[in-house]
TIVO-989301 format. One line per 10 residues: their letters; for each residue x, y, z of N, C-alpha, C. Coordinates in pm, whole numbers. Example, Ala and Ser with C-alpha at 12.3 -4.5 7.8 and 13.67 -1.06 7.14 Angstrom:
AS) 1319,-569,780,1230,-450,780,1320,-330,780; 1285,-225,708,1367,-106,714,1290,3,787
***
This chain:
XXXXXXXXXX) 9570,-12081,-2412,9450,-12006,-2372,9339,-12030,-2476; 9221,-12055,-2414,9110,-12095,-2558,9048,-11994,-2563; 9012,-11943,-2713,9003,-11842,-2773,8808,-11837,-2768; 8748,-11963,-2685,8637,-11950,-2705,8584,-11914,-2614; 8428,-11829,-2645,8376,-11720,-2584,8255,-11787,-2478; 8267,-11748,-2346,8113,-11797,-2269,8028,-11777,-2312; 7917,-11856,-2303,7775,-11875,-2334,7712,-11686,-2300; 7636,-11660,-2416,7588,-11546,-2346,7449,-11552,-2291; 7395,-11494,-2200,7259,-11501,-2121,7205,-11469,-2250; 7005,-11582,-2227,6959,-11528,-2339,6867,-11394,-2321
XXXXXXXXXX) 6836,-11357,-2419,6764,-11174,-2365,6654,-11255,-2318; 6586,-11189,-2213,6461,-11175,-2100,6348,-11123,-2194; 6238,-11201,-2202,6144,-11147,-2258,6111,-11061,-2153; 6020,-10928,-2242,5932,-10799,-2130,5813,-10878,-2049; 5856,-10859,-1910,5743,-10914,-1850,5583,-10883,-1874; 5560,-10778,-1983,5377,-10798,-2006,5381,-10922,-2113; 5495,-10997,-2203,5470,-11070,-2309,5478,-11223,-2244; 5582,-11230,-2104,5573,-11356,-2020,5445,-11349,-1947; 5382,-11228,-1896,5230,-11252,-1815,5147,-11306,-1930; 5138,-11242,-2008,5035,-11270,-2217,5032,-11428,-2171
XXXXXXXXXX) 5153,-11479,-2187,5145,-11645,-2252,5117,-11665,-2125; 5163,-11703,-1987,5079,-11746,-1927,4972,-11754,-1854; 4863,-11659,-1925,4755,-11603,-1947,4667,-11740,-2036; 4722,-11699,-2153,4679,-11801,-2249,4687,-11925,-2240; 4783,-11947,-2200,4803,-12102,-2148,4723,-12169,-2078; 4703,-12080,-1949,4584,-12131,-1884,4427,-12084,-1951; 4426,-12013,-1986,4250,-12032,-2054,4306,-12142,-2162; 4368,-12209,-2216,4357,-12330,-2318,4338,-12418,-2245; 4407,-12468,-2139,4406,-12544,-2056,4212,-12564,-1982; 4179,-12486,-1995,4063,-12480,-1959,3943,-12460,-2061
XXXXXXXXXX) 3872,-12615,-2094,3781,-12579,-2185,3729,-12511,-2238; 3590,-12448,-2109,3512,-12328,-2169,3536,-12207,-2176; 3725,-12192,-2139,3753,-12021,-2174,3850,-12050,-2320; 3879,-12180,-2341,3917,-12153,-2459,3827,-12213,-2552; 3673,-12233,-2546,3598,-12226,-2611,3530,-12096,-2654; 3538,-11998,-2590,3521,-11856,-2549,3642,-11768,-2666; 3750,-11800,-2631,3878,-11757,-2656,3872,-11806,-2844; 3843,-11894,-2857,3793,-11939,-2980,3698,-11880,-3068; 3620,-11864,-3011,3475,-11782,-3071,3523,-11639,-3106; 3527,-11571,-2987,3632,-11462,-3043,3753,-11400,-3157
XXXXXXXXXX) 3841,-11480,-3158,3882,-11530,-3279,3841,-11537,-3394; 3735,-11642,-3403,3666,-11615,-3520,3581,-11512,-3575; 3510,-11459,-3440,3385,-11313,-3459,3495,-11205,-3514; 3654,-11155,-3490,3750,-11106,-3531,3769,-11155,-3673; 3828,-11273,-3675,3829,-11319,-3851,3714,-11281,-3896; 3607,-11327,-3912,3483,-11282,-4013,3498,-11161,-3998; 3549,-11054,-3886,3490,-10966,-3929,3579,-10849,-4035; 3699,-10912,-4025,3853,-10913,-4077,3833,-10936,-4218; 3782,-11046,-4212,3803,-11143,-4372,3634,-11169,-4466; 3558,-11050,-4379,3404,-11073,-4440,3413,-11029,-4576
XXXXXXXXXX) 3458,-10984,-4687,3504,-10943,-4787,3531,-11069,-4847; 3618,-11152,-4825,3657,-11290,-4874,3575,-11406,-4843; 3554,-11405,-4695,3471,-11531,-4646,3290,-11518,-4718; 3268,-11459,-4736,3122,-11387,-4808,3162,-11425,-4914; 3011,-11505,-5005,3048,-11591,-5089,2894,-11501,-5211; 2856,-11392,-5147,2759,-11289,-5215,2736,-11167,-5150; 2707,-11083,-5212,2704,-10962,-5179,2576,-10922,-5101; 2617,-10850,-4957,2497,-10903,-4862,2393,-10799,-4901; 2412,-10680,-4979,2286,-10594,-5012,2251,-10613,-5141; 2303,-10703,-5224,2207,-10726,-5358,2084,-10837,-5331
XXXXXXXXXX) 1995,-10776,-5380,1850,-10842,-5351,1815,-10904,-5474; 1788,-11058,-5539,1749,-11099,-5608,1637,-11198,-5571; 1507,-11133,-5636,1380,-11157,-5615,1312,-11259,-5649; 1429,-11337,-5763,1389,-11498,-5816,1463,-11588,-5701; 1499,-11557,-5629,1539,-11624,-5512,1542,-11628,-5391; 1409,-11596,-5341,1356,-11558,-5212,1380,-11641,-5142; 1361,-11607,-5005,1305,-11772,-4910,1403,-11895,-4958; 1476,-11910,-5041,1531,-12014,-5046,1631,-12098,-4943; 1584,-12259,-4902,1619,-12292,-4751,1797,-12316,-4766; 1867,-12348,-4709,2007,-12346,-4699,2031,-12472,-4803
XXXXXXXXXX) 2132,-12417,-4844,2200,-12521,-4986,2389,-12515,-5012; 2408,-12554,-5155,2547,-12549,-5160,2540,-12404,-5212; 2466,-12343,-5300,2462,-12212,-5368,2439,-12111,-5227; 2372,-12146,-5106,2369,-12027,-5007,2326,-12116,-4842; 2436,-12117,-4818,2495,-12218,-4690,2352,-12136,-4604; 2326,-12067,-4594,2229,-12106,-4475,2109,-12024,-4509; 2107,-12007,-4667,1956,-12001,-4731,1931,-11834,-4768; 1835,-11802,-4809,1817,-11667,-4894,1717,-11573,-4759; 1681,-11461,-4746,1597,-11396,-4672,1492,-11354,-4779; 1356,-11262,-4753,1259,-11250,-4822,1301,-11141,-4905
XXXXXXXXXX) 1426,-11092,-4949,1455,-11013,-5065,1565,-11111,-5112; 1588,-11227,-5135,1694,-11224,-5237,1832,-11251,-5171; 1867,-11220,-5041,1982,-11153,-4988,2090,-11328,-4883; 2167,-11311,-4947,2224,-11431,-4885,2272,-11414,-4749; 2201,-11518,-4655,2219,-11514,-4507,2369,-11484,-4431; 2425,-11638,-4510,2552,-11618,-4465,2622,-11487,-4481; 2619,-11452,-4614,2692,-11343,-4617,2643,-11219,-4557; 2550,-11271,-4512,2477,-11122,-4450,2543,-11142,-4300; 2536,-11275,-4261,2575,-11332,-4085,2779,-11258,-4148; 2851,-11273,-4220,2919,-11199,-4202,2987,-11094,-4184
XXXXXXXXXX) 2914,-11043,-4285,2936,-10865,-4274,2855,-10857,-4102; 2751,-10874,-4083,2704,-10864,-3949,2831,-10879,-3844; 2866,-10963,-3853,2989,-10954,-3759,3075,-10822,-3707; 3109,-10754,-3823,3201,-10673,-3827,3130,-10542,-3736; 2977,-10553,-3780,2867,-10471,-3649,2878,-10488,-3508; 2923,-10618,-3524,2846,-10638,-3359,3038,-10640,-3267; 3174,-10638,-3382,3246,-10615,-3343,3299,-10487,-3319; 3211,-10386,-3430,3248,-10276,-3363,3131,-10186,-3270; 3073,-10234,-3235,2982,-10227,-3149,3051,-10256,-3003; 3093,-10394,-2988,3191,-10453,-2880,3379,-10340,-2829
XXXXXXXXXX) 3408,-10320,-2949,3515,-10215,-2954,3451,-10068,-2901; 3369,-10036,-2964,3372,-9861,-2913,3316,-9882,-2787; 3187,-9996,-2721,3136,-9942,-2623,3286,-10007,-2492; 3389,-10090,-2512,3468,-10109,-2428,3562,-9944,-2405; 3586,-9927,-2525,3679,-9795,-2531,3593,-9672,-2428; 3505,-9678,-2437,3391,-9585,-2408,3356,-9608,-2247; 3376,-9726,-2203,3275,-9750,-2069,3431,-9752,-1979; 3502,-9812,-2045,3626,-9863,-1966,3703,-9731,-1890; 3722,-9559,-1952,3829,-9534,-1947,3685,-9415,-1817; 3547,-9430,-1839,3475,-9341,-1805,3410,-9434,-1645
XXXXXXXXXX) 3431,-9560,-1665,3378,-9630,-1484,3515,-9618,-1439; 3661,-9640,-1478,3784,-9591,-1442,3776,-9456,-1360; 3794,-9376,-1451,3758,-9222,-1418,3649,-9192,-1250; 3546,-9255,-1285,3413,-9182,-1193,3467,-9285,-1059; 3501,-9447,-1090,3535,-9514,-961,3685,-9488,-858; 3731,-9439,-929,3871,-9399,-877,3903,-9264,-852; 3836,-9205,-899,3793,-9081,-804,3691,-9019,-691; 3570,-9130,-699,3494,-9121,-604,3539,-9207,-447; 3633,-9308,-515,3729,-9400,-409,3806,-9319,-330; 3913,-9236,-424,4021,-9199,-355,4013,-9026,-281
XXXXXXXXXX) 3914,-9008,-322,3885,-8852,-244,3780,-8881,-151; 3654,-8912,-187,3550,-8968,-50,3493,-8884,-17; 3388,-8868,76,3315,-8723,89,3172,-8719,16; 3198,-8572,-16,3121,-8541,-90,3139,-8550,-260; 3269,-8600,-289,3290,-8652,-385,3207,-8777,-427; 3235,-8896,-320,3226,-8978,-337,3082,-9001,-322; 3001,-8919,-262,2818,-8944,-252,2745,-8872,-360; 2807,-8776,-470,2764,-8731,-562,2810,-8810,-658; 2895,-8882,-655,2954,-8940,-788,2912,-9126,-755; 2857,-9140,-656,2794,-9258,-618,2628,-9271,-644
XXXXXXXXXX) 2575,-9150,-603,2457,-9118,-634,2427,-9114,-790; 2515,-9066,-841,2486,-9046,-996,2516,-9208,-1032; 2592,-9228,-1002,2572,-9453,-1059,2516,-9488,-1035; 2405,-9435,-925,2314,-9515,-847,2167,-9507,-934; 2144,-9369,-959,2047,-9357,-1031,2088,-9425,-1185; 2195,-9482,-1227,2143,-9532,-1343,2141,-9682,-1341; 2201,-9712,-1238,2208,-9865,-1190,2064,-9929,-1174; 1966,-9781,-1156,1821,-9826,-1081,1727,-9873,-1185; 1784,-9885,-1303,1715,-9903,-1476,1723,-9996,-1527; 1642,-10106,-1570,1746,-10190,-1669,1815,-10150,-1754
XXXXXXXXXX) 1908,-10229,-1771,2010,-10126,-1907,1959,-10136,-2048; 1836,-10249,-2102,1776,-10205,-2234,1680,-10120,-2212; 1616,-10081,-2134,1545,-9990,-2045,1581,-9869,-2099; 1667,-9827,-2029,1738,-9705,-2026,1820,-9691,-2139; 1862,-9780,-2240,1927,-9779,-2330,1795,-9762,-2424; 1693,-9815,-2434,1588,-9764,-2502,1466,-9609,-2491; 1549,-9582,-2385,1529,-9416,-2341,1596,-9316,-2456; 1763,-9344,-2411,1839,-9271,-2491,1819,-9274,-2632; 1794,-9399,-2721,1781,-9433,-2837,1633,-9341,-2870; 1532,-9331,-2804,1431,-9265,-2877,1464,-9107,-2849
XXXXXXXXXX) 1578,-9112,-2768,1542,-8896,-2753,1670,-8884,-2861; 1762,-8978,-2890,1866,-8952,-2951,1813,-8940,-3150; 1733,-9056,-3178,1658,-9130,-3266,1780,-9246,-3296; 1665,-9323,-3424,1752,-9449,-3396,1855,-9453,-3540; 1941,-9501,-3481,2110,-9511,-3589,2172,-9610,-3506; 2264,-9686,-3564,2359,-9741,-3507,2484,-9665,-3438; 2491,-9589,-3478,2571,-9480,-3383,2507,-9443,-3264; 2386,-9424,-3234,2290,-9307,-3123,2266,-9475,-3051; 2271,-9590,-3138,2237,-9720,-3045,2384,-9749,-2939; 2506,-9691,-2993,2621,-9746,-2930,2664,-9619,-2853
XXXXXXXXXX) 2625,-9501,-2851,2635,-9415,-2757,2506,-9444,-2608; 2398,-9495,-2626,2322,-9552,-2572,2378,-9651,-2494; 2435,-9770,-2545,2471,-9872,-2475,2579,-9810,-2405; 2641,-9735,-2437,2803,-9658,-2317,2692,-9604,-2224; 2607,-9464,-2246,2569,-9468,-2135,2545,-9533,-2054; 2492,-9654,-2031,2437,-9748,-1950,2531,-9867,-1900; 2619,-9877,-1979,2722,-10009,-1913,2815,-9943,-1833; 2882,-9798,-1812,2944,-9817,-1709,2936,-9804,-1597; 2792,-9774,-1531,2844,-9793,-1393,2857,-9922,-1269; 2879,-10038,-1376,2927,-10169,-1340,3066,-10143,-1254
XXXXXXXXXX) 3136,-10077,-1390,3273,-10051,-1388,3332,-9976,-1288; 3227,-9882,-1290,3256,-9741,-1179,3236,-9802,-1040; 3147,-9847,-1009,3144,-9959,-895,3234,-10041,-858; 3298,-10106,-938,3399,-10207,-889,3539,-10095,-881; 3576,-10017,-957,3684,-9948,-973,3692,-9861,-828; 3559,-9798,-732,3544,-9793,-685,3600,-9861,-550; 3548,-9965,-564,3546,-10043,-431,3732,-10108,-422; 3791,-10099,-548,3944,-10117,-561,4029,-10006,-495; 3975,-9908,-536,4042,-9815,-477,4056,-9772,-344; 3878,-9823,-263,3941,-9801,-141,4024,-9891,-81
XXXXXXXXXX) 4056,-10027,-116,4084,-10123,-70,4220,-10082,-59; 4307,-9987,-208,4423,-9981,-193,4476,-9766,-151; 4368,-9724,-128,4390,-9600,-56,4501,-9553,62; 4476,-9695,148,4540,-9644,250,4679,-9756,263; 4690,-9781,149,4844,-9902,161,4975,-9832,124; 5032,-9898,200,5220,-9833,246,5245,-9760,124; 5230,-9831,19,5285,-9732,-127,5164,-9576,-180; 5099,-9618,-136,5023,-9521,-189,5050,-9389,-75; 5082,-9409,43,5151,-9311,174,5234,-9280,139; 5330,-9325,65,5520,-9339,29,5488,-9202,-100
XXXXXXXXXX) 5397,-9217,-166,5380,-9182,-289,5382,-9024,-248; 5268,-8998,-158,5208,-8898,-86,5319,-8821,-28; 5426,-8917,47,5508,-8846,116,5628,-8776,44; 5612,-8827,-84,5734,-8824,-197,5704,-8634,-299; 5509,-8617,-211,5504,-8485,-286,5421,-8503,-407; 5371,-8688,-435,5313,-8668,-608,5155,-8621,-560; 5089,-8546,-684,4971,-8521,-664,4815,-8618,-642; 4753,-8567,-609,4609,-8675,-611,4607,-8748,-769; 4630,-8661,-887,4601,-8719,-1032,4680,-8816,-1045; 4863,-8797,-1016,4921,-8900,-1019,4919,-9023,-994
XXXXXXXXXX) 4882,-9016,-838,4870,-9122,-783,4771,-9226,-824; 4642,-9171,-836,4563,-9209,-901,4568,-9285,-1056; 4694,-9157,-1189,4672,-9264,-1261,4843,-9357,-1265; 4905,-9337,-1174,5009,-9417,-1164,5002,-9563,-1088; 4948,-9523,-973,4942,-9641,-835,4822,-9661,-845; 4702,-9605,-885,4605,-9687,-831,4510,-9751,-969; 4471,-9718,-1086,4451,-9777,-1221,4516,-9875,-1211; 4653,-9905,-1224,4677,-10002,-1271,4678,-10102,-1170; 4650,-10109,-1008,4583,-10224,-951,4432,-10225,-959; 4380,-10164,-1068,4212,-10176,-1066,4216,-10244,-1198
XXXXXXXXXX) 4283,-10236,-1258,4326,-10303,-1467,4243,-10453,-1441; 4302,-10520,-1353,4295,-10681,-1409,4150,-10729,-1332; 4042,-10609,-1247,3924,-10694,-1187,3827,-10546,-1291; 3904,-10476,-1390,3773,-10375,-1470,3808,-10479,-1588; 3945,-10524,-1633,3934,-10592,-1757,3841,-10736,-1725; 3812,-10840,-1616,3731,-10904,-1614,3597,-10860,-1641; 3589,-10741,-1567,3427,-10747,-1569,3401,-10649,-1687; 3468,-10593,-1793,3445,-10557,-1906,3445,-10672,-1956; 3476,-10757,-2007,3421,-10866,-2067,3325,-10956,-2018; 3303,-10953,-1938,3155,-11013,-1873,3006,-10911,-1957
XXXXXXXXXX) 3091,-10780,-1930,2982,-10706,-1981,2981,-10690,-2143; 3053,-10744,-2190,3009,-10796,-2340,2907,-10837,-2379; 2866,-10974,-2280,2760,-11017,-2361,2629,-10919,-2337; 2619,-10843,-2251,2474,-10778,-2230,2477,-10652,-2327; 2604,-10635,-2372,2632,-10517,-2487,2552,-10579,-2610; 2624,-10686,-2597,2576,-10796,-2712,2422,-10819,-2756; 2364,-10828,-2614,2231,-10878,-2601,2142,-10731,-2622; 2180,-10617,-2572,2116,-10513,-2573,2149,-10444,-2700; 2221,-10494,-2784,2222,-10406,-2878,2129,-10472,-3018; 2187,-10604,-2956,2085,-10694,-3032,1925,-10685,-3026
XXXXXXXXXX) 1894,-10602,-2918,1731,-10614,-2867,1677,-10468,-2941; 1819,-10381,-2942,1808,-10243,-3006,1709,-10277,-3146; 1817,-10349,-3223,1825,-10390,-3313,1691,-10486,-3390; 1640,-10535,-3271,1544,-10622,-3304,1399,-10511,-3338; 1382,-10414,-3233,1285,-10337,-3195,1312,-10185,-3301; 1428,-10199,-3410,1404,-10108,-3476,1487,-9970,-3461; 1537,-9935,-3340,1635,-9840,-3251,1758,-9857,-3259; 1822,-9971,-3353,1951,-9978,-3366,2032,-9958,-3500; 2105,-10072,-3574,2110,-10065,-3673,1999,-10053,-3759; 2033,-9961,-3899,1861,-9943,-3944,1889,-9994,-4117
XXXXXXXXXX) 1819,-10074,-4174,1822,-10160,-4282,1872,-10049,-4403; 1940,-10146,-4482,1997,-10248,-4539,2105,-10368,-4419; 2152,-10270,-4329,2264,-10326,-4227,2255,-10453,-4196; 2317,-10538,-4223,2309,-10665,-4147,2369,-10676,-3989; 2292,-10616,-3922,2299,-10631,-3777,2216,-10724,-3769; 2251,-10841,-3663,2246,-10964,-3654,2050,-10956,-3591; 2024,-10850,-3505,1919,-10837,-3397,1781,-10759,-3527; 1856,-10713,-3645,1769,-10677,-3707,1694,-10811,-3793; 1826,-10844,-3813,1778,-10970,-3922,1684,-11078,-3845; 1678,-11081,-3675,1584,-11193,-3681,1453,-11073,-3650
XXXXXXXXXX) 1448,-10950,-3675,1335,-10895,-3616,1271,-10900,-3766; 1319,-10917,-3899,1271,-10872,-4050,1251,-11101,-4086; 1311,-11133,-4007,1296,-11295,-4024,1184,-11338,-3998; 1120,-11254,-3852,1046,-11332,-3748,927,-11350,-3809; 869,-11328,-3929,749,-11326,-4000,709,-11414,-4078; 864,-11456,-4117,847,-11624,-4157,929,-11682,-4111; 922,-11675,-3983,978,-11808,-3916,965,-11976,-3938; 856,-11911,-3948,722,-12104,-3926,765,-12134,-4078; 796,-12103,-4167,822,-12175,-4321,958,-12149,-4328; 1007,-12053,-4300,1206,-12059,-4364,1244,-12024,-4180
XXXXXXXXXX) 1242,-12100,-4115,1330,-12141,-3994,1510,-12085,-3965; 1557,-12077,-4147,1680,-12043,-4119,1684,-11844,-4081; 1627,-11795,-4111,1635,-11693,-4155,1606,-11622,-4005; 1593,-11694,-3882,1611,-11638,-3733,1689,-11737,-3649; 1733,-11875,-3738,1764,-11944,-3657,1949,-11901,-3631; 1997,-11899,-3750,2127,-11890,-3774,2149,-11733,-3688; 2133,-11630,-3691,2143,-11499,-3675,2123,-11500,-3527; 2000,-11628,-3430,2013,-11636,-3334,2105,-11716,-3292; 2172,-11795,-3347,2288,-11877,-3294,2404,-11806,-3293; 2398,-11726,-3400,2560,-11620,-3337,2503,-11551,-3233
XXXXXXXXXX) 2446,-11457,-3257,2413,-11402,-3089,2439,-11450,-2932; 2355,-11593,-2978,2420,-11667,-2830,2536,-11713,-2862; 2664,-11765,-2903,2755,-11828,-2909,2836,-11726,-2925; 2833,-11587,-2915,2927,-11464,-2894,2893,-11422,-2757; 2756,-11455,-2760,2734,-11417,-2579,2774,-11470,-2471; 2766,-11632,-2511,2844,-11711,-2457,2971,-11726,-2423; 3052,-11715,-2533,3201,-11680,-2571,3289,-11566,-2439; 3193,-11471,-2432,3216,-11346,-2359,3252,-11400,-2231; 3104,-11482,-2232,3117,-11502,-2062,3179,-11583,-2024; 3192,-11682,-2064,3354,-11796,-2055,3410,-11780,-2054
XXXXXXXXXX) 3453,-11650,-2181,3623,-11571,-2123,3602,-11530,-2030; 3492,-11426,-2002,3584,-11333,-1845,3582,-11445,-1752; 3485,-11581,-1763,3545,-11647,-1626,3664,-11741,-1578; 3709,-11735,-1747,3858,-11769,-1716,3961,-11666,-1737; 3937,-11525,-1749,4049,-11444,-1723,4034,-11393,-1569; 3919,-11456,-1486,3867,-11424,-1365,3966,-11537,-1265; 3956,-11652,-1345,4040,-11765,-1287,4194,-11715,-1297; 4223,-11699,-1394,4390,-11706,-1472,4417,-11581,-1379; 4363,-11455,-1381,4434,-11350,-1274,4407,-11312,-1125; 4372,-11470,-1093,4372,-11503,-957,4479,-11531,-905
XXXXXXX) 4520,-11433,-773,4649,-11453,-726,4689,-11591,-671; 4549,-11652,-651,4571,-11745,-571,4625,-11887,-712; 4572,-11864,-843,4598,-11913,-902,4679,-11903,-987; 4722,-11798,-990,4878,-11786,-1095,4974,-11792,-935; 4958,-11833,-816,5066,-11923,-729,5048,-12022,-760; 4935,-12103,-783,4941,-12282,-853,5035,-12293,-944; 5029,-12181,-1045,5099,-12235,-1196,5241,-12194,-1169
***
């Protein structure tokens, strides 16, 4: 009799860590979402490692070294106090990432909320809680984000409670229109007949088939977070100086543009290439959690 033992099955990874990778797989596979997917990454590192990657301290101002254009001593040149760009473009980062963090935390769990309840009850629910998205939908969102900022005054805090007001009723809209789609399907009847309540159902069965078309279009709506906070920022209503917020620095640049070029050029190239970034991802996490396309793969 042989004393040796069958092969044992290997353990099953948890199916959210097998959906993860082939998630990722396909945005690599695809240029401009893992050009996107990339950028990100890094706007995370700098904003992680701005302490180390910062090669001067972005609020010491030395006045024998103004204006100076990009070199080996200050990779992308001095501003009109003294203040080294780069290291200023890094610490900036860590702004415009937590800027990106609170207003997702903020918009995500509140267009959730207003769309999936105005979906799944209907009525007079649903024309008061439609009406109220409607009127803010009717604004531009630096618009109206520059409303809130002057009754609030301006801080970088009162700028990122500003931008929540105004980005979710993207969210609430689409979360919306998910819910009725899945209101009246066999499981959500089964659910009903089983005795669970309206809340349940709601955050059991119906959130989590609204997850993968609010997580696209929350990242779509990055970049206009991006762009509007940046415009905050430019106009004085956002971050408020010493801060290296990226939208301030080209609004304190823009005066000498025409002689030190770096000092709006660089600060505008992250802006777009995070804005960019955004929108490449969501259109390949738009691709990748396509049913029709995770049947290809």
């Amino acid at each position: 009799m042989s004393d040796t033992l069958p092969p044992q099955p290997k353990p099953k990874s948890p199916q959210w860590v097998t959906a993860t990778g082939n998630i990722l797989r396909f945005l690599f596979r695809q240029p401009p979402s893992a050009f996107g997917l990339v950028v990100l990454v890094l706007l995370i590192g700098s904003a992680v490692l701005a302490p180390v990657l910062a090669t001067h301290d972005p609020y010491v101002q030395d006045l024998t070294a103004t204006l100076l254009p990009p070199s080996s001593a200050h990779f992308f040149g001095t501003d009109e106090l003294g203040r080294d760009v780069y290291s200023r473009l890094m610490h900036g980062s860590r702004i415009t990432l937590t800027i990106v963090f609170l207003v997702t935390i903020t918009v995500g769990p509140i267009g959730l909320f207003v769309g999936t309840v105005a979906g799944y009850f209907g009525g007079r629910t649903d024309t008061v809680l439609m009406r109220l998205t409607d009127i803010f939908l009717s604004f531009p969102s630096l618009i109206l984000s520059l409303a809130f900022v002057a009754a609030l005054g301006p801080s970088l805090n009162n700028a990122i409670i500003a931008i929540s007001l105004t980005a979710w009723p993207p969210i609430a809209r689409l979360a919306r229109a998910e819910t009725m789609t899945f209101r009246r399907a066999d499981f959500i009847s089964a659910a009903r007949l089983q005795g669970a309540s309206p809340a349940r159902i709601i955050w059991k069965s119906i959130v989590p088939m609204c997850m993968p078309s609010v997580l696209i279009r929350l990242t779509l709506n990055m970049a206009t977070v991006i762009l509007t906070a940046a415009g905050l920022g430019f106009l004085g209503l956002g971050a408020q100086p010493p801060l290296p917020e990226w939208g301030a620095m080209i609004a304190t640049g823009r005066r000498y543009m025409i002689d030190s070029w770096w000092l709006v050029t660089f600060p505008g190239l992250a802006i777009l290439a995070v804005s960019l970034a955004f929108n490449l991802l969501g259109d390949g996490l738009r691709d990748a959690l396509d049913p029709k396309q995770m049947h290809r793969r």
